[in-house]
C-alpha positions as CSV (number, residue, x, y, z in Angstrom):
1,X,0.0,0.0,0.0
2,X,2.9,2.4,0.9
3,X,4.6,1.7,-2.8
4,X,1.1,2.2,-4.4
5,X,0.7,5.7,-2.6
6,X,4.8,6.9,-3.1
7,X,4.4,5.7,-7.2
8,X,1.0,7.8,-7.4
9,X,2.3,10.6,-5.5
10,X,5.7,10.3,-8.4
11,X,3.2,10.1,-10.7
12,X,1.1,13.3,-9.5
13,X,4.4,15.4,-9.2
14,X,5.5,14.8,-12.9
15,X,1.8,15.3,-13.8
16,X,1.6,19.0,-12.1
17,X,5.7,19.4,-13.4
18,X,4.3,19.1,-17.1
19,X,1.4,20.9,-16.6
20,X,3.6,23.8,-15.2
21,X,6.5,23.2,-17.9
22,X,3.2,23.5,-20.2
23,X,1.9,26.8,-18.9
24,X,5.0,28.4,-19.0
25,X,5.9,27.3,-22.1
26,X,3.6,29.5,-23.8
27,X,5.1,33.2,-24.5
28,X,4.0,36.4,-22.4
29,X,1.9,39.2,-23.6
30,X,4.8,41.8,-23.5
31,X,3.1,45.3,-22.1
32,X,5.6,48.3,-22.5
33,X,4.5,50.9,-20.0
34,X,6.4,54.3,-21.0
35,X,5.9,56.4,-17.5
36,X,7.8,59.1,-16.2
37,X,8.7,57.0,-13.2
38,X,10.1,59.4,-10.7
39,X,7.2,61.5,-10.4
40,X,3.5,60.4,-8.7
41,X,1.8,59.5,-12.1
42,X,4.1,57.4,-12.9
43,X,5.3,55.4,-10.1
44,X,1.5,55.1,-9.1
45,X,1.1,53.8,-12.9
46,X,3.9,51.6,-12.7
47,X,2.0,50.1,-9.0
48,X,-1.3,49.8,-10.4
49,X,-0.3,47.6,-13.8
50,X,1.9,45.7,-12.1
51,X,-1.4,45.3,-9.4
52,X,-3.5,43.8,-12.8
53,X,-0.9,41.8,-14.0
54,X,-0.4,39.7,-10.7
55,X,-4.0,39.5,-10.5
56,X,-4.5,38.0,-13.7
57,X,-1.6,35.5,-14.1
58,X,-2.2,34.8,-10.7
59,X,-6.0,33.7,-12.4
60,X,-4.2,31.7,-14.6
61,X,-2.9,34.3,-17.6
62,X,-4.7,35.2,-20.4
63,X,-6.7,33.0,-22.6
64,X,-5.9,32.9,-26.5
65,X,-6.3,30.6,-29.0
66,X,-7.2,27.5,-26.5
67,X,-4.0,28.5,-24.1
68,X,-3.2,31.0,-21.7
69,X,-0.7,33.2,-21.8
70,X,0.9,34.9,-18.9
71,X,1.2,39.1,-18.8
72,X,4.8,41.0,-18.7
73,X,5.5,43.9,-17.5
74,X,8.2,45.9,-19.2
75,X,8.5,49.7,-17.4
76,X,10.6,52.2,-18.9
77,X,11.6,55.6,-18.0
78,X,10.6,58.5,-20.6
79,X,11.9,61.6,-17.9
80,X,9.0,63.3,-19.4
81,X,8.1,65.4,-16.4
82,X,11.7,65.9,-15.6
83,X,12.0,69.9,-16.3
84,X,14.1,70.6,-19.4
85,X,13.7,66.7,-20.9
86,X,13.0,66.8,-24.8
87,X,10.1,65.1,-26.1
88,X,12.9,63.3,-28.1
89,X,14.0,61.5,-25.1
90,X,10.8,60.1,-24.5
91,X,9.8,59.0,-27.9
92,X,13.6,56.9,-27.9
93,X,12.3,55.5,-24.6
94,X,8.9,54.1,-26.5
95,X,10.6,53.1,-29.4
96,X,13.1,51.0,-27.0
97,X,10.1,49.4,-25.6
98,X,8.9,48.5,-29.2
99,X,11.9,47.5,-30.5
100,X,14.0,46.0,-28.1
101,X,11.5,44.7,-25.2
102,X,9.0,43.6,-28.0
103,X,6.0,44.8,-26.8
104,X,3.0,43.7,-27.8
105,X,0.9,46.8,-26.4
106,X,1.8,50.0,-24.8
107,X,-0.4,51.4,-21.5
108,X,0.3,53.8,-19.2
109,X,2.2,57.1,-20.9
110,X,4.0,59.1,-21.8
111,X,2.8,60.9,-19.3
112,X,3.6,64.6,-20.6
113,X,1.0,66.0,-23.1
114,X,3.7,67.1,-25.7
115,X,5.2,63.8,-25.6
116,X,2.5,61.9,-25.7
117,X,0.6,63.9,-29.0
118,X,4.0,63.6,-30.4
119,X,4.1,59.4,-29.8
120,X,1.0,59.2,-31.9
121,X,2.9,58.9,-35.2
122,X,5.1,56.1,-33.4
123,X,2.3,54.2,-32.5
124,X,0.7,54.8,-35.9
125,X,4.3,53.7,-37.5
126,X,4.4,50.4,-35.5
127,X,1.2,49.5,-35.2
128,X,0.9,49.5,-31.8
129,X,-2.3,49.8,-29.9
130,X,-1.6,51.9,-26.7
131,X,-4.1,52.6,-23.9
132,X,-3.1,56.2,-22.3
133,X,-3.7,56.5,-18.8
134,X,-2.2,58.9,-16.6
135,X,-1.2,62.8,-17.5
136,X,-2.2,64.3,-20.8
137,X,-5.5,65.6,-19.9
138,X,-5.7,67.6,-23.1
139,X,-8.7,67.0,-25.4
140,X,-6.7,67.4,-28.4
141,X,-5.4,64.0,-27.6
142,X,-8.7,62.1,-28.9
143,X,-9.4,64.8,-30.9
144,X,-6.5,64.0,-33.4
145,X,-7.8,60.3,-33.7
146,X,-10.9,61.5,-34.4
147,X,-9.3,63.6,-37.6
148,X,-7.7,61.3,-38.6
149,X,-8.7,57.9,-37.9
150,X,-7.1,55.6,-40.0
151,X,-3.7,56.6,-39.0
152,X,-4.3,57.3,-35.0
153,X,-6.5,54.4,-34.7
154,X,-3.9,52.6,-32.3
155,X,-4.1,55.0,-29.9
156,X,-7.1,54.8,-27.1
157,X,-7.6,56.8,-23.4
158,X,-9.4,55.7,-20.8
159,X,-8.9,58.6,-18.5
160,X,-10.5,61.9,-18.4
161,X,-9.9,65.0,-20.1
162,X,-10.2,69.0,-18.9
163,X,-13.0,69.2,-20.9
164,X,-14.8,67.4,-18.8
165,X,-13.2,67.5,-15.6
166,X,-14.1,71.3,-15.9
167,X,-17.7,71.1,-16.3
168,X,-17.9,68.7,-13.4
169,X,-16.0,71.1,-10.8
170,X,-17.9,73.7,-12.0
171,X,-21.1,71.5,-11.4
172,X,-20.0,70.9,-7.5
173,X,-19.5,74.7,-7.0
174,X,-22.3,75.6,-8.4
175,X,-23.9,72.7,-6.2
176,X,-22.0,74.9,-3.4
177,X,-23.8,78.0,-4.6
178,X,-27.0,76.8,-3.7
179,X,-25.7,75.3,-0.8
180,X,-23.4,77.9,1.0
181,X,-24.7,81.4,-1.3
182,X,-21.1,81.6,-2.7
183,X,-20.2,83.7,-6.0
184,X,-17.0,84.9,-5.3
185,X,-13.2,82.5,-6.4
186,X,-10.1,83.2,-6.6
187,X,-8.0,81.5,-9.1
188,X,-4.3,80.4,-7.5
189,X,-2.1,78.6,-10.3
190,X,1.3,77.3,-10.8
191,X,3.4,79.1,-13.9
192,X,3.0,76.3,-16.5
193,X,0.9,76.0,-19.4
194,X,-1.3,73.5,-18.4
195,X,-2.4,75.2,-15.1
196,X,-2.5,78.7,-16.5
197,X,-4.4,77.1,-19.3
198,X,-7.2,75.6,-16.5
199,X,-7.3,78.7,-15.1
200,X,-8.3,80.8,-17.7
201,X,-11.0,78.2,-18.8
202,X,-12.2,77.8,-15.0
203,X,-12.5,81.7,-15.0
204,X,-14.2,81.9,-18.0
205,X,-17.1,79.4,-17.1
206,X,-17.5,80.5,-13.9
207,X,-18.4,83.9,-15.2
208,X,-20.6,82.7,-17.4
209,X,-22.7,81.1,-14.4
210,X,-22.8,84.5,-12.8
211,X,-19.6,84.7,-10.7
212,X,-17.5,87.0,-9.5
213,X,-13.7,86.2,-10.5
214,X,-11.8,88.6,-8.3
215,X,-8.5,87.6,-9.6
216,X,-6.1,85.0,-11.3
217,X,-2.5,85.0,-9.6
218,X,0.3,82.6,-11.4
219,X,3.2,81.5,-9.5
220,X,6.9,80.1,-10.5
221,X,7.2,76.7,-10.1
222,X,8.7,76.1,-6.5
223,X,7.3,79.3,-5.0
224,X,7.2,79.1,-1.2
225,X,5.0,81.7,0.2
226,X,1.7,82.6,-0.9
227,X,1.0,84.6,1.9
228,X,0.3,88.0,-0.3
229,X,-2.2,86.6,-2.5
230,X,-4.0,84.8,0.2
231,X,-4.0,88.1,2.0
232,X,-5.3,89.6,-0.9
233,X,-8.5,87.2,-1.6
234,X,-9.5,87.0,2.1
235,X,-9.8,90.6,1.8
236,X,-11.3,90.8,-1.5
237,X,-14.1,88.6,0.1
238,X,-13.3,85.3,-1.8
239,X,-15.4,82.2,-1.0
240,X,-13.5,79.7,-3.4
241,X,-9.8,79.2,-3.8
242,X,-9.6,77.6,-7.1
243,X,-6.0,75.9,-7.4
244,X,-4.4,73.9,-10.1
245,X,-1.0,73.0,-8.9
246,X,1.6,70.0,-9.4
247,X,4.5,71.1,-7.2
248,X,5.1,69.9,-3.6
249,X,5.4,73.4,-2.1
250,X,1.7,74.2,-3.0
251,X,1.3,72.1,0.4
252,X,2.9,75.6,1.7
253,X,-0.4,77.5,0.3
254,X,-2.1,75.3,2.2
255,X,-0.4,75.3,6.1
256,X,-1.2,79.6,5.5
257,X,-4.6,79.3,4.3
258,X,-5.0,77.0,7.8
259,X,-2.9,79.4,9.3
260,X,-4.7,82.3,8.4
261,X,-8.3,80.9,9.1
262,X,-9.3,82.0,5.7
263,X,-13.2,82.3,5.0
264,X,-12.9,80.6,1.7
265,X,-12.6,76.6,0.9
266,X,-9.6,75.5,-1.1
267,X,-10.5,73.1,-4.6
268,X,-9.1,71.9,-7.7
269,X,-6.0,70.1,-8.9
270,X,-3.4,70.3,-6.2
271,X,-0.9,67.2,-6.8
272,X,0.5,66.9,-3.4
273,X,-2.7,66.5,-2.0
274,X,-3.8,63.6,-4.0
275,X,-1.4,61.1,-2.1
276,X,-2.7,59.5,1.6
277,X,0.5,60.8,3.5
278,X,-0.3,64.3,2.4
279,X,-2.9,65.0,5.5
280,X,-0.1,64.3,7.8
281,X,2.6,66.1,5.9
282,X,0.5,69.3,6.2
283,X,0.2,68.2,9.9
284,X,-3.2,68.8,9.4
285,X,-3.7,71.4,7.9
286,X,-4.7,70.3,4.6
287,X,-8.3,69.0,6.2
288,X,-11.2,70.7,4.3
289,X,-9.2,70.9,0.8
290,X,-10.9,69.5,-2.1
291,X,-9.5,67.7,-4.9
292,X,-10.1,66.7,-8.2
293,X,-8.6,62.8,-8.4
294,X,-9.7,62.6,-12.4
295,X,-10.9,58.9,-12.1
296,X,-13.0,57.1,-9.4
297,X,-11.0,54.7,-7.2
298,X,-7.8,57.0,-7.0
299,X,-9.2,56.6,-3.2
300,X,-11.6,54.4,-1.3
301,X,-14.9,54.7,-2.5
302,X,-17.8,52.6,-3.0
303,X,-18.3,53.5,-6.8
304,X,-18.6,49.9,-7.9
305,X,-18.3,46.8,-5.7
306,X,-15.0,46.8,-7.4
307,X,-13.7,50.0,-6.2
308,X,-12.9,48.9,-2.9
309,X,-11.7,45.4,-3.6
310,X,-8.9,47.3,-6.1
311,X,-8.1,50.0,-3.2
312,X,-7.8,46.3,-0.7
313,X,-5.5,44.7,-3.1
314,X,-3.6,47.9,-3.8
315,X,-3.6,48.5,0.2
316,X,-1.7,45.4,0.5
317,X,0.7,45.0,-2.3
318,X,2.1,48.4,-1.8
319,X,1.4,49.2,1.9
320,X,-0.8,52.3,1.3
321,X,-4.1,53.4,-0.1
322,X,-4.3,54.7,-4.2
323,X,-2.4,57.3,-4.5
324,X,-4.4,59.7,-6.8
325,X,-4.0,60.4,-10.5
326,X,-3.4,57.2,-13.0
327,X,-3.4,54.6,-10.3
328,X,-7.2,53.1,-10.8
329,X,-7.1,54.3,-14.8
330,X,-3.8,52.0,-15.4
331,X,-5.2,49.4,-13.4
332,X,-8.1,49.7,-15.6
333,X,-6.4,49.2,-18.9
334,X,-4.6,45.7,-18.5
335,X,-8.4,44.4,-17.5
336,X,-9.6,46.0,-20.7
337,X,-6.8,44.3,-22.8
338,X,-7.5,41.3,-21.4
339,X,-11.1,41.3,-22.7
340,X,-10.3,42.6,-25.9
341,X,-7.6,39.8,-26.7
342,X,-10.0,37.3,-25.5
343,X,-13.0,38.4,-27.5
344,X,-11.0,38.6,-30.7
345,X,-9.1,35.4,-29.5
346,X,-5.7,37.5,-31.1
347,X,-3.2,39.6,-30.8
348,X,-3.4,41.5,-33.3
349,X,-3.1,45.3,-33.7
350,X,-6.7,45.6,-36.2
351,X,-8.6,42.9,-34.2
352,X,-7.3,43.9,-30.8
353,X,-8.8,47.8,-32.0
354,X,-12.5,46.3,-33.4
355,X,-12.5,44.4,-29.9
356,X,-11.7,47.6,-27.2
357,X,-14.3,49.4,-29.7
358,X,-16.9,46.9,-28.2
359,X,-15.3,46.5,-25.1
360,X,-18.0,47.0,-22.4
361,X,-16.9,46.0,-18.9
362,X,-18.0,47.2,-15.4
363,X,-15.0,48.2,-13.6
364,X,-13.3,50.2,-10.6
365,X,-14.9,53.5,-11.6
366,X,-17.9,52.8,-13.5
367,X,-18.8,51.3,-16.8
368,X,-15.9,51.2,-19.3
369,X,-16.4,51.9,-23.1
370,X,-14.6,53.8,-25.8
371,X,-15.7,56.4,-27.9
372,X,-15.8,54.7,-31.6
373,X,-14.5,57.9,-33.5
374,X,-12.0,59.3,-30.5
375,X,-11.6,56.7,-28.5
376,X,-12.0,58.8,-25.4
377,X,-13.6,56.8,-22.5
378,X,-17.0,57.5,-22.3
379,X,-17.7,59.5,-19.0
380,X,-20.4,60.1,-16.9
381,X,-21.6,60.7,-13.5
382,X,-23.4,57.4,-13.1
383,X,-20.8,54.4,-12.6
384,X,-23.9,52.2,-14.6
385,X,-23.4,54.6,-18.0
386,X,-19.7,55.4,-18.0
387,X,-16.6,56.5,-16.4
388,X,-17.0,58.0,-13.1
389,X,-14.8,60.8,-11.3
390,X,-13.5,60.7,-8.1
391,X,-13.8,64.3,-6.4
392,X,-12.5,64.1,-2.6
393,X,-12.6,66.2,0.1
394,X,-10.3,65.4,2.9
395,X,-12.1,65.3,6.0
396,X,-10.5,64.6,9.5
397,X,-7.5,62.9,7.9
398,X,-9.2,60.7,5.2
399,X,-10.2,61.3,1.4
400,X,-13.6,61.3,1.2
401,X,-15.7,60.8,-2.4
402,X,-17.8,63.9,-2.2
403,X,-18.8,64.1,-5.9
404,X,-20.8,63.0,-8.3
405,X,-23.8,62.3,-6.2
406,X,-24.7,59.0,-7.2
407,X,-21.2,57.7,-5.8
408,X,-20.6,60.5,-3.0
409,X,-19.9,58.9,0.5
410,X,-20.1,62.4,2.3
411,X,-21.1,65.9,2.0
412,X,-18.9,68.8,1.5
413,X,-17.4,70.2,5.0
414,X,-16.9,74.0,5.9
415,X,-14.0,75.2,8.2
416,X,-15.8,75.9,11.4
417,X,-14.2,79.4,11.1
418,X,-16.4,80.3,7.7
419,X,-19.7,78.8,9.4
């Protein structure tokens, strides 16, 4: 009985050892993620595809053509964001990927909006379908596909744009009209085009709803005391502080608004305050800021019931919540190749772009589905129609979903020294 048992446990072991050999026998699905990987929307990039991957070849890998195939990963730094970096240096780095890593699809960057548009023709050239992700919020992105199709069809983004992250912040304050009586913002941006760009366009519609814009200041990148323009728009009688900032000091602007017990509420794009360390950094003094996050599930929330099963998972591979910006939207993307190369049961560039077309999954921040003629992800403020954002307002130490209403798990909090 002993011998029976040893020879079918021998024969077992070579069983599941040719199985195994079997499995990973078959090639990888090579994603090249281009991703400017010292700054936050990369590295959280980076942490959310790596997040997918595990997940699904953990699942057992990808199924094609009766077999599955296992995800790779191949990251590569493009130093977009890095000040003073050429676009050329980015479009070598995407090429490398192409070329020498062999990748079979490109998600994630570049991350920079230049680099990026400019990529286009690269993708075009190789015939690469890429699934952008995190930065270029510009709507010209989608708008070039959808001018010329036939040649941009590779490219695809399933994050939002300003165009529509702008009429949803201006939704929410006009919410907090009716709420609080407020008409008066001040507009507080960092000195690069982008910001001075959302600036001018958040000044512009807000005066068209009837508000009163007292003034737009513009400060160098690295500025360290906004104490004069504060000054300023708490006696001007602001009740908004609109700010679109990506540098780390802007959690300076901040600590003085605290400071200074301000009668205005702080909102917009302020990158330091995305991240879950940034309540203590400001020791506290960030509570009441709110924050546009782009996608849903860049925090907790309970958009979908896979929002918080992604923030979980995320929570314990990388030992702290989503970080903001590009983390739930490059999560996203491997998920959405995955059911595009196992409806068309291919890898191939023209199938793989017929299949994302008619891709319609349920995911971490609301339904996902392309555009046909821009391939822009289709947004919305119910997560059962489309892509949902994730507005937060941190509120005694956590980020809390405050907008759209369908998905908001709290209201919007006043200092106590404005009520």
């Amino acid at each position: 009985m002993r011998r029976a048992l040893v020879s079918l446990a021998v024969l077992l072991f070579v069983f599941l050892f040719f199985c195994v050999a079997s499995h990973s026998a078959e090639p990888p699905i090579v994603i090249g993620a281009p991703l400017s990987t010292a700054f936050l929307y990369g590295w959280d990039a980076e942490r959310g595809i790596k997040l997918a991957v595990e997940e699904i070849n953990t699942g057992g890998g990808v199924s094609i053509g009766g077999k599955k195939r296992p995800f790779k990963v191949e990251v590569i730094d493009t130093r977009d964001l890095e000040p003073g970096v050429p676009v050329s240096e980015a479009l070598m780095a995407l090429e490398k990927l192409i070329l020498e890593k062999k990748a079979d699809f490109i998600v994630g960057g570049p991350v920079r909006s230049e680099a990026a548009m400019a990529a286009m023709d690269l993708l075009s050239k190789h015939k690469k379908v890429s699934i952008l992700t995190s930065g270029v919020l510009t709507p010209a992105y989608t708008a070039k596909i959808a001018g010329n199709y036939e040649k941009y069809k590779y490219c695809f983004r399933n994050t939002s744009h300003v165009g529509v992250m702008m009429g949803e912040l201006v939704m929410l304050l006009e919410d907090m009209k009716k709420s609080f009586g407020f008409n008066k913002a001040y507009i507080m941006v960092q000195d690069v085009a982008h910001a001075r760009a959302g600036g001018e366009a958040m000044k512009k519609a807000l005066t068209e709803k009837g508000w009163t814009v007292i003034d737009m200041k513009i400060y160098p990148t690295g500025t360290g005391d906004y104490s004069v323009g504060l000054l300023d728009a708490g006696r001007k009688g602001a009740q908004i502080l609109f700010l679109w900032m990506d540098m780390p000091e802007s959690a300076i602007l901040l600590k003085q608004w605290s400071d200074m017990k301000l009668k205005s509420i702080p909102i917009g794009f302020v990158n330091a305050a995305e991240q879950p360390g940034f309540f203590k950094a400001t020791e506290g003094k960030g509570e009441y800021l709110i924050v546009d996050l782009v996608n849903g599930g860049n925090a907790p929330s309970k958009i979908t019931p896979w929002t918080m099963k992604f923030v979980d998972a995320y929570k314990k591979k990388w030992g702290l919540e989503p970080e903001g910006y590009g983390t739930s939207s490059s999560y996203m993307a491997v998920y959405q190749l995955k059911d595009a190369i196992e409806k068309a049961n291919s890898t191939d560039s023209s199938t793989i772009i017929t299949a994302l077309e008619n891709g319609d999954i349920m995911g971490v921040y609301g339904r996902m589905r392309f555009d046909k003629k821009t391939h822009q992800v289709i947004p919305s403020l119910d997560p059962k129609e489309g892509a949902v954002t994730g507005i937060i307002q941190w509120q005694k130490g956590k980020r809390v979903q405050v907008f759209p209403p369908k998905v908001s798990d709290g209201k919007v909090l006043l200092p106590p020294w404005m009520k």
